[in-house]
C-alpha positions as CSV (number, residue, x, y, z in Angstrom):
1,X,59.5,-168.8,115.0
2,X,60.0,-168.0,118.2
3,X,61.1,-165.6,120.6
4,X,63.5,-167.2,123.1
5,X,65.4,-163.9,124.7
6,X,65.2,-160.4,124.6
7,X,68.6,-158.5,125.5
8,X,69.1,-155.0,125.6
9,X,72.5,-153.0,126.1
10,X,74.1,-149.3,125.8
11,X,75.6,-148.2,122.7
12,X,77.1,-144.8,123.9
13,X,73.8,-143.3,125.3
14,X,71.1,-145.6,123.7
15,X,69.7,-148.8,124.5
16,X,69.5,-151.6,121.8
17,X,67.1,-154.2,122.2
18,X,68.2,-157.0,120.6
19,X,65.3,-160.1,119.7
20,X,66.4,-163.8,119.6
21,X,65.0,-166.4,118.1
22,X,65.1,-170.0,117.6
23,X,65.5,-169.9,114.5
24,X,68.4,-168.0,114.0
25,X,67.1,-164.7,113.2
26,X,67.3,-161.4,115.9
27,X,65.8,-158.3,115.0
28,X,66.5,-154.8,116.5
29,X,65.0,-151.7,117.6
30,X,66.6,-148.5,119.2
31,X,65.5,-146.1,121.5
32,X,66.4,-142.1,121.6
33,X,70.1,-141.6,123.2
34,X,68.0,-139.4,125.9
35,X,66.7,-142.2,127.7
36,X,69.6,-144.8,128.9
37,X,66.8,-145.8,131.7
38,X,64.9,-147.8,129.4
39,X,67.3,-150.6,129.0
40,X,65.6,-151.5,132.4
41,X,62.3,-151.3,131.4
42,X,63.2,-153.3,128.1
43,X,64.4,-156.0,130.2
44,X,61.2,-155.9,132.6
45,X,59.3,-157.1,129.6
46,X,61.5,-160.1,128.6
47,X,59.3,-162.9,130.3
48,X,56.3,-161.3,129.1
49,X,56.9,-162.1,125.3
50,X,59.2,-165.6,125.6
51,X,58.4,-168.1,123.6
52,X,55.6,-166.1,121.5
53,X,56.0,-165.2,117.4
54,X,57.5,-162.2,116.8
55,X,55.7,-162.2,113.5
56,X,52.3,-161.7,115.1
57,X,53.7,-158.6,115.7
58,X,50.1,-156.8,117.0
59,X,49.8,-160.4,119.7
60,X,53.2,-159.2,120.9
61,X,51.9,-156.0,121.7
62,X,49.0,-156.7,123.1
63,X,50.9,-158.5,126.0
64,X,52.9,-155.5,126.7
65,X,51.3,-151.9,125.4
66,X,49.6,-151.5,128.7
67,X,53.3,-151.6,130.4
68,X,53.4,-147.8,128.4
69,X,52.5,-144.4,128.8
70,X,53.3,-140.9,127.7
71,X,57.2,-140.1,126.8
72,X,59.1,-141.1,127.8
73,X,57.8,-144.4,128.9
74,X,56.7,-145.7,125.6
75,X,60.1,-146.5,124.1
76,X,60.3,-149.6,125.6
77,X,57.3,-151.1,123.7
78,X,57.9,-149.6,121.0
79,X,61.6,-150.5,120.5
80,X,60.1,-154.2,120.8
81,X,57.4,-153.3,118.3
82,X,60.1,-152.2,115.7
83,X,62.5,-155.2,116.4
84,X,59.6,-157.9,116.1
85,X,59.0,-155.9,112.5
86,X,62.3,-156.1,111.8
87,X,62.0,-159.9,112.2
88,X,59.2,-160.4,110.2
89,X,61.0,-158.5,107.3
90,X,63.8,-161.1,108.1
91,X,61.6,-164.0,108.1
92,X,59.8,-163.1,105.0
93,X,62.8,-161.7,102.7
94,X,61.2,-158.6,102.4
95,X,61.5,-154.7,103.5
96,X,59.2,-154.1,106.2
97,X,57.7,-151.1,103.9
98,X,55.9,-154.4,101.9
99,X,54.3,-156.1,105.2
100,X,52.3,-152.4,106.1
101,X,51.3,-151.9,102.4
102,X,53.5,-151.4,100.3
103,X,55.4,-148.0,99.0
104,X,53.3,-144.7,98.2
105,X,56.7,-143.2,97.7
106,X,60.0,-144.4,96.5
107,X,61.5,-142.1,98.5
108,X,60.7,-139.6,101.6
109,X,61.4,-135.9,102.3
110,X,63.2,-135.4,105.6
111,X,63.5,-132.3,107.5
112,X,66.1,-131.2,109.7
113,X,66.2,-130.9,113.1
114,X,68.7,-133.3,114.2
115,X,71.9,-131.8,112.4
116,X,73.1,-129.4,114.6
117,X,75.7,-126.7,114.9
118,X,77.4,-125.2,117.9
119,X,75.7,-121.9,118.6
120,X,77.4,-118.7,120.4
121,X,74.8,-117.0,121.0
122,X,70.7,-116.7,121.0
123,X,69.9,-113.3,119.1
124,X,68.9,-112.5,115.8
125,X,72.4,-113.0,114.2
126,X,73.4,-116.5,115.8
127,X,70.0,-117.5,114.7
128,X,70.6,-116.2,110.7
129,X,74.0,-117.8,110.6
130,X,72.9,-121.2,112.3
131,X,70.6,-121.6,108.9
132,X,73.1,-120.3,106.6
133,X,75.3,-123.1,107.5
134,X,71.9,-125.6,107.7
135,X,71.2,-124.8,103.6
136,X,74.8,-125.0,102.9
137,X,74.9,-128.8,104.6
138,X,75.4,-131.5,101.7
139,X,72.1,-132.8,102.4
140,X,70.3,-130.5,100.3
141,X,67.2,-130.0,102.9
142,X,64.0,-128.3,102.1
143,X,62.9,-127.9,105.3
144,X,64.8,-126.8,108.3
145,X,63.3,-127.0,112.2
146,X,65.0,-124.6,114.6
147,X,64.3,-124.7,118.3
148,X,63.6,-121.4,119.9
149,X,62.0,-119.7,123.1
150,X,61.2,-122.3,125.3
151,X,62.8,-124.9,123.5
152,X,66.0,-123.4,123.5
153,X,68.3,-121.4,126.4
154,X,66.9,-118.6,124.9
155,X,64.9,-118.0,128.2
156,X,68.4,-118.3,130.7
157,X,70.1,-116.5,128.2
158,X,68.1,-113.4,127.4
159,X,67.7,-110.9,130.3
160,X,63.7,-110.5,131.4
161,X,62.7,-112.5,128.8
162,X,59.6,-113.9,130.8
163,X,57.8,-113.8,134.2
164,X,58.0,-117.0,135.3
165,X,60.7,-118.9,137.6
166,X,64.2,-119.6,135.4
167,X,65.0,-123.7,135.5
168,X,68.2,-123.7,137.4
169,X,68.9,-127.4,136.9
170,X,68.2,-128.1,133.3
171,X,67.3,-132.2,132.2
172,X,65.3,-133.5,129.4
173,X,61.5,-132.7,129.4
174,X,61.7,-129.9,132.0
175,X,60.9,-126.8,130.2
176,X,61.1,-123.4,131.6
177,X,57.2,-121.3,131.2
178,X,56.1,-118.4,131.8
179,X,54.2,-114.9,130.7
180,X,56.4,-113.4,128.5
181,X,57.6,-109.6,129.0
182,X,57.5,-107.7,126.1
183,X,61.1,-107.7,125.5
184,X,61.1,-111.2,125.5
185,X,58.4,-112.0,122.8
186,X,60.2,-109.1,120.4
187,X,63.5,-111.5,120.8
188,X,61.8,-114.4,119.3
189,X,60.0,-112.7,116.7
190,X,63.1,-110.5,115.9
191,X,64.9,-114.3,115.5
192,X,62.5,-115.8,113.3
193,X,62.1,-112.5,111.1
194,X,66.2,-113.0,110.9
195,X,66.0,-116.7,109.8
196,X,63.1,-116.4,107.3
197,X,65.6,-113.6,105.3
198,X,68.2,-116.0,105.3
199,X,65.6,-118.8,104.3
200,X,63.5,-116.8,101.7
201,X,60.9,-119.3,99.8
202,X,63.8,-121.7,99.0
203,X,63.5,-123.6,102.2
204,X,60.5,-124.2,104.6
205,X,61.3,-122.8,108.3
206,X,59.0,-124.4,111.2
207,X,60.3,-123.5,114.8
208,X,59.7,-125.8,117.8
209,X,58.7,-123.5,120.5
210,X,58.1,-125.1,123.9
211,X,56.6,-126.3,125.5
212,X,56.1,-123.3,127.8
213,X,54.0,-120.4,126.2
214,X,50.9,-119.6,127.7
215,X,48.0,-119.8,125.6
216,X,47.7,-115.8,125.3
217,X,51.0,-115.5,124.5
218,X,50.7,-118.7,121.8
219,X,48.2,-117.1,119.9
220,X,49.5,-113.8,119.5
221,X,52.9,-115.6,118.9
222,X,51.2,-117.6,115.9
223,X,49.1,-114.4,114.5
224,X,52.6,-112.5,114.4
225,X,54.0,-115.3,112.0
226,X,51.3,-115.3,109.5
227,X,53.0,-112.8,107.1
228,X,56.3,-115.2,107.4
229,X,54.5,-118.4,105.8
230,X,56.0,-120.8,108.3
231,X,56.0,-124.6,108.1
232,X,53.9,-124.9,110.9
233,X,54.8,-124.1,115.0
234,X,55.7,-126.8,116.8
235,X,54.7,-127.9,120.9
236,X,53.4,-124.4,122.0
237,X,51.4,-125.9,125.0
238,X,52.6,-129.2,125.6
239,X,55.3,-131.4,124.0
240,X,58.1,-132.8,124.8
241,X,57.3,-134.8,128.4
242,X,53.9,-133.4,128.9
243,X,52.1,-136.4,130.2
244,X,48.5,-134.9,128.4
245,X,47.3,-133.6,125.1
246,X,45.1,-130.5,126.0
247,X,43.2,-131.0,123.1
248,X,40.9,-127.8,123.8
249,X,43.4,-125.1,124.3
250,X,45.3,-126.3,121.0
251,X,42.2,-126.0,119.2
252,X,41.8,-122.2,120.6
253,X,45.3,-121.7,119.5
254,X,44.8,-122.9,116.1
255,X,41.6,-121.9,115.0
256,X,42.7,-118.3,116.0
257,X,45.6,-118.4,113.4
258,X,46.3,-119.0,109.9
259,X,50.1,-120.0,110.9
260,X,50.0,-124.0,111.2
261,X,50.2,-125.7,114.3
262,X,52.0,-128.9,115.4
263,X,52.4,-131.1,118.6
264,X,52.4,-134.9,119.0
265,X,56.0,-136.3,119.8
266,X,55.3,-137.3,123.4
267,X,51.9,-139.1,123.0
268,X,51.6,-142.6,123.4
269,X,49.1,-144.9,121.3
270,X,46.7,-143.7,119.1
271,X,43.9,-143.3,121.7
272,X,45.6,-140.3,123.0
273,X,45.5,-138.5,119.3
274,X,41.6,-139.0,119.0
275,X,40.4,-135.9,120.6
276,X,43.4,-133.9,118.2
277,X,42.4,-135.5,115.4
278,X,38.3,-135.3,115.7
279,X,38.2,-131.8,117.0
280,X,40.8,-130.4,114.3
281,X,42.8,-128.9,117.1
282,X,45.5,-128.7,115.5
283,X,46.7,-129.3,111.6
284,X,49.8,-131.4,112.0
285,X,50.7,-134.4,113.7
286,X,54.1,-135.5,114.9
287,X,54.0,-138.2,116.5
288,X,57.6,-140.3,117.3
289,X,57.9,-144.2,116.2
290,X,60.0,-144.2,119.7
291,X,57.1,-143.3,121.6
292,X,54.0,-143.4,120.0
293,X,54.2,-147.7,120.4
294,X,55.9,-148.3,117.2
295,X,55.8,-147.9,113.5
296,X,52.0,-149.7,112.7
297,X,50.6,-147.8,115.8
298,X,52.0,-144.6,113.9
299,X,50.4,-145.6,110.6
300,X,47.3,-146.0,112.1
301,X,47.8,-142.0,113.3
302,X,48.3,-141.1,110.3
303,X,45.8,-142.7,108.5
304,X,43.2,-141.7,110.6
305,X,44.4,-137.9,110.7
306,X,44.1,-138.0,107.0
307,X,40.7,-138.6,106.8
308,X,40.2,-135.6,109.2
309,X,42.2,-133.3,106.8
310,X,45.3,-133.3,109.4
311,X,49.1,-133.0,107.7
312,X,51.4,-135.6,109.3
313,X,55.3,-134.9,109.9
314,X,56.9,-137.2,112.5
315,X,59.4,-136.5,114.8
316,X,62.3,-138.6,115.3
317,X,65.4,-136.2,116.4
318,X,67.3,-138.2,118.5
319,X,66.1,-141.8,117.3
320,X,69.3,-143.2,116.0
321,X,70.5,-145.0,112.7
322,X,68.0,-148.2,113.4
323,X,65.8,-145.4,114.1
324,X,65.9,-143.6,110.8
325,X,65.9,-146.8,109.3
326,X,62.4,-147.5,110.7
327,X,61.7,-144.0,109.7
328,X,62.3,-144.9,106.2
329,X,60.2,-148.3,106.1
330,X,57.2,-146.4,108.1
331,X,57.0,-143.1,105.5
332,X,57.1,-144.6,102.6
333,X,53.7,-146.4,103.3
334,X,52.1,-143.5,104.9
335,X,49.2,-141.6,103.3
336,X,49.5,-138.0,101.0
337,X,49.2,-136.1,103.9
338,X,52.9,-136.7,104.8
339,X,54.8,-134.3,104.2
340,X,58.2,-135.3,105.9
341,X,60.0,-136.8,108.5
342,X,62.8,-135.1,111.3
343,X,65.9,-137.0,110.2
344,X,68.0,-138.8,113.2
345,X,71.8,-138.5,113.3
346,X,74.0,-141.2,114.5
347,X,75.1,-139.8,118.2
348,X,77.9,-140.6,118.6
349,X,79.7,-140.5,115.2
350,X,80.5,-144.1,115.3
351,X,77.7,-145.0,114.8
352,X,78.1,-144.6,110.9
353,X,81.1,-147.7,111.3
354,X,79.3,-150.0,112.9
355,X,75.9,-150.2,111.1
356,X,76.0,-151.6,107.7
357,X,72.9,-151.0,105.2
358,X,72.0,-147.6,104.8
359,X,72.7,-145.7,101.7
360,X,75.6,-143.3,101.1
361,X,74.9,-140.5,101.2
362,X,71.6,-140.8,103.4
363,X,70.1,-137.5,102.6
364,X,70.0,-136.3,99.3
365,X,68.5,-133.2,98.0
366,X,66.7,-133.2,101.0
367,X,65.2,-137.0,100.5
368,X,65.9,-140.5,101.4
369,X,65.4,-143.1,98.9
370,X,63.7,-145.9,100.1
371,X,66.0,-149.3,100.1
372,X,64.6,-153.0,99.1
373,X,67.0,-155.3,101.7
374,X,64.9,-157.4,104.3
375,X,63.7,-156.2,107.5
376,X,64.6,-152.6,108.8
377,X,67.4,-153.1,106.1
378,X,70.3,-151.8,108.6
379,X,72.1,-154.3,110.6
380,X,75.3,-154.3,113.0
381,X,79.0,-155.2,111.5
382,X,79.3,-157.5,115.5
383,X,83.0,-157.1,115.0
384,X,83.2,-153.7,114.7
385,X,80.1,-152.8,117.5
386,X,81.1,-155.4,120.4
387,X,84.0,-152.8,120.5
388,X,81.5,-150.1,121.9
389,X,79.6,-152.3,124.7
390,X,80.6,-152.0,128.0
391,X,81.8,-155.3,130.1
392,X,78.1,-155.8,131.4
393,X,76.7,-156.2,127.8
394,X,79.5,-158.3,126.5
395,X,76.9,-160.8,126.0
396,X,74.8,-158.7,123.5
397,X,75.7,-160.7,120.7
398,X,76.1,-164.1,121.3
């Protein structure tokens, strides 16, 4: 088999890449609906991988992983990465859960912190209703992620919440920091108190928090929460866009608290996670199949935080339906220290009529079963998605 084009095109805000080979077979991969950009980049690579075998997934990689970096300049490689598994699948009549090892799960806990709701406000009330309506979703979840301080307007909307310089032109990745005044850091506490009520020890809270806090405020942050039993707090010092890991300061964070600490989404290749994962710095892992370089390179993070006692719950927020897909095939082979993964959400709602393949409903009782069809196992109904492409990317399909 071989590769003999690579196309890429918009569906609302993400890009598709779309593998073609000679032998009939394409296989896809999707990247996060933030990052319409990357159907450049995707395209950049194309004469890089013609003509090789999209089977030998890790020789495909090789050619092009150092064409990556930090989010969000991974997804290109590793929406390739999940098509040419998605191929093999194909090409092999099997799930792609059987070509990394086979199932340790038959199905995989999600969390949520894709399913939103329009919120009014940022105070303690907005914050208690928001989960009220999260726990009475049909999905049944377990655990719930709510974004708050830094990750959140919370620090243009609350008067003198901190002391540094407000963002006045708000994009993805660029994150408002600062000291924060003493007002401020009672706000978010008072929040949390307000949503752990309304949770109780029925469902798991964990709160992605930045990045933004300083380190002083981090840790007093995370030695406030220990009497709340939090899931673990998410991206205190980097996240996000952060182009670095700052392995050392994490560690000072979390070896000064009992509440768990998590960070990961933005880092690209497992390299980057071997100072994390050898110095304990922090005890969970999040890395994102959309940026980390694909679904093996996460496996290979998660097999090696394991053996270092590390917890492992990946993001994947804004990855899409091929996304969660990938999700799916990737979780079910990971080790016992997953605990779950960050459901996507089809954005926009069509989405849901033009894939075919994924079970209905997705999410129940807060899990996702784990499907047998080849490949990813979720493919596009072409009559139905050619509708959504633009004139430019007409020629997606044919």
């Amino acid at each position: 088999m071989k590769i003999i084009d690579v196309k890429c095109a918009l569906f609302g805000r993400h890009p598709v890449v779309r593998l073609v080979t000679d032998e009939g077979l394409s296989g896809y991969g999707q990247v996060e609906f933030w990052k319409p950009y990357a159907k450049e980049h995707i395209l950049l690579l194309r004469d890089m991988i013609l003509g090789m075998d999209p089977t030998n997934v890790e020789r495909v990689m090789l050619r092009i992983r150092h064409r990556g970096a930090f989010k969000p300049w991974g997804s290109a490689i590793s929406a390739i990465e999940m098509a040419c598994w998605d191929l093999a699948g194909k090409a092999a009549g099997v799930p792609v859960y059987k070509l990394l090892g086979g199932k340790v799960r038959d199905r995989v806990r999600v969390y949520n912190g894709g399913l939103r709701f329009p919120m009014t406000g940022w105070g303690p009330e907005d914050y208690a209703e928001d989960v009220r309506r999260m726990m009475a979703s049909p999905e049944g979840f377990t655990i719930i992620k709510q974004p708050i301080a830094f990750h959140s307007p919370m620090a243009r909307q609350v008067a003198d919440f901190h002391y540094g310089e407000v963002t006045t032109t708000p994009m993805p990745g660029l994150r408002d920091t600062g000291y924060l005044t003493e007002r401020g850091f009672n706000h978010v506490v008072q929040c949390v108190e307000a949503m752990k009520e309304v949770c109780g020890d029925t469902v798991g809270l964990a709160l992605d928090c930045g990045p933004g806090w300083t380190l002083p405020d981090a840790k007093k942050f995370a030695k406030a929460m220990e009497p709340l039993n939090l899931m673990w707090i998410e991206d205190m010092l980097t996240g996000d866009q952060t182009p670095y890991v700052n392995a050392p300061a994490y560690r000072d964070l979390t070896t000064s608290t009992t509440t768990p600490i998590h960070t990961g989404e933005q880092i690209y290749l497992r390299q980057n996670f071997r100072e994390l994962i050898e110095t304990r710095a922090v005890n969970i892992l999040g890395p994102d199949p959309c940026d980390v370089g694909g679904i093996a390179e996460l496996k290979r993070v998660a097999e090696y935080a394991e053996i270092h006692g590390l917890l492992f719950a990946p993001h994947g927020t804004a990855n899409g339906l091929l996304g969660l897909a990938a999700l799916v095939q990737v979780s079910a082979t990971l080790p016992q220290n997953y605990i779950a993964f960050e459901i996507p959400v089809g954005e926009p709602d069509w989405w849901y009529d033009i894939v075919e393949g994924l079970p209905n409903p997705i999410v129940r009782d807060g899990f996702v079963d784990v499907w047998d069809r080849p490949g990813m196992g979720v493919d596009f109904i072409i009559d139905k998605a050619i509708t959504y492409l633009t004139e430019e990317d007409r020629g997606f399909f044919d």
